[in-house]
C-alpha positions in Angstrom: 0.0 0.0 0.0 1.2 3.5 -0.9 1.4 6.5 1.5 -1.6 8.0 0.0 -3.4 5.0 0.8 -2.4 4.3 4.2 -3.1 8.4 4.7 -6.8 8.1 3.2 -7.4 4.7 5.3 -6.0 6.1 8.9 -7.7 9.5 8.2 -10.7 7.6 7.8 -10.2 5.4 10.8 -9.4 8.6 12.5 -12.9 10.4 11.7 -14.5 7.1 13.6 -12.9 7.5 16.8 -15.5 8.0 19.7 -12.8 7.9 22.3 -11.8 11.0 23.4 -8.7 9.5 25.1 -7.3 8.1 22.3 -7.7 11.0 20.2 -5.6 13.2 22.9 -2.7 10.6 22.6 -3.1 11.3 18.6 -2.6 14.4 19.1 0.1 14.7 21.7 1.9 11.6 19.2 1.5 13.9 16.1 2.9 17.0 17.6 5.5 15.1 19.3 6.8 14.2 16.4 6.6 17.2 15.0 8.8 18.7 17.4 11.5 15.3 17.3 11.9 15.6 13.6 14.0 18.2 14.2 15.7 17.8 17.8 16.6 13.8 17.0 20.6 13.0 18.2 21.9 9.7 17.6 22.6 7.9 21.3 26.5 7.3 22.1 27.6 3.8 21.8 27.8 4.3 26.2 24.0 4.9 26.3 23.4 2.0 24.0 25.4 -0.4 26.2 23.6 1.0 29.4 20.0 0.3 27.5 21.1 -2.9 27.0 22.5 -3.7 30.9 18.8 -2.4 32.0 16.9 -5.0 29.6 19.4 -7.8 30.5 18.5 -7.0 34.3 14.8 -6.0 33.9 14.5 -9.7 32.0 16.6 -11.3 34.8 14.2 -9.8 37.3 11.0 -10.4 35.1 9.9 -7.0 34.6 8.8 -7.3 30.8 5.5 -7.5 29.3 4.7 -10.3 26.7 3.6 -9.4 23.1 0.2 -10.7 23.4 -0.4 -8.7 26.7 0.6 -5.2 25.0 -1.7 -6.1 21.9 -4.3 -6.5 24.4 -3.5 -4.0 26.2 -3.4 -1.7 23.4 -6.8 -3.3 21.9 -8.4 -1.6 25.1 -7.2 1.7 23.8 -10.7 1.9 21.4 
C-alpha cells in the first residue's frame, strides 16, 4: 500500500474514533513528532550499552510484558 493510501485509510479510521482518550494521545503523538523531527541525536555507543544492561536485568528480574499482553493491552485503547 502507498502513502496516500495508508493516509486516506488512517484519516478515515481517524474520523470514527469515539474515544476521546485516544484522540488526545493522537494528538500529543502527532505534535511530538513534529517537534522530534528536528531535535533527533543519535545515542552514544555508552548509552546503548547501558539500555542494554537495564533490559538484561529487567529480563533477569522479570519486569517485561509479553507481546500478546501489550496487543491486548493496546486493543483496550478503542
Amino acid at each position: 500500500m502507498d502513502i496516500q493510501s495508508r493516509k486516506i485509510e488512517f484519516v478515515q479510521e481517524f474520523l470514527k474514533l469515539q474515544n476521546e482518550e485516544l484522540l488526545t494521545r493522537l494528538e500529543k503523538l502527532l505534535h511530538s513528532g513534529k517537534s522530534q523531527k528536528n531535535s533527533f541525536q543519535p545515542m552514544t555507543i555508552a548509552e546503548f550499552n547501558e539500555r542494554i544492561d537495564k533490559s538484561m536485568e529487567d529480563s533477569k528480574n522479570e519486569r517485561l510484558i509479553t507481546s500478546s499482553d501489550l496487543i491486548a493491552e493496546i486493543e483496550k485503547w478503542d
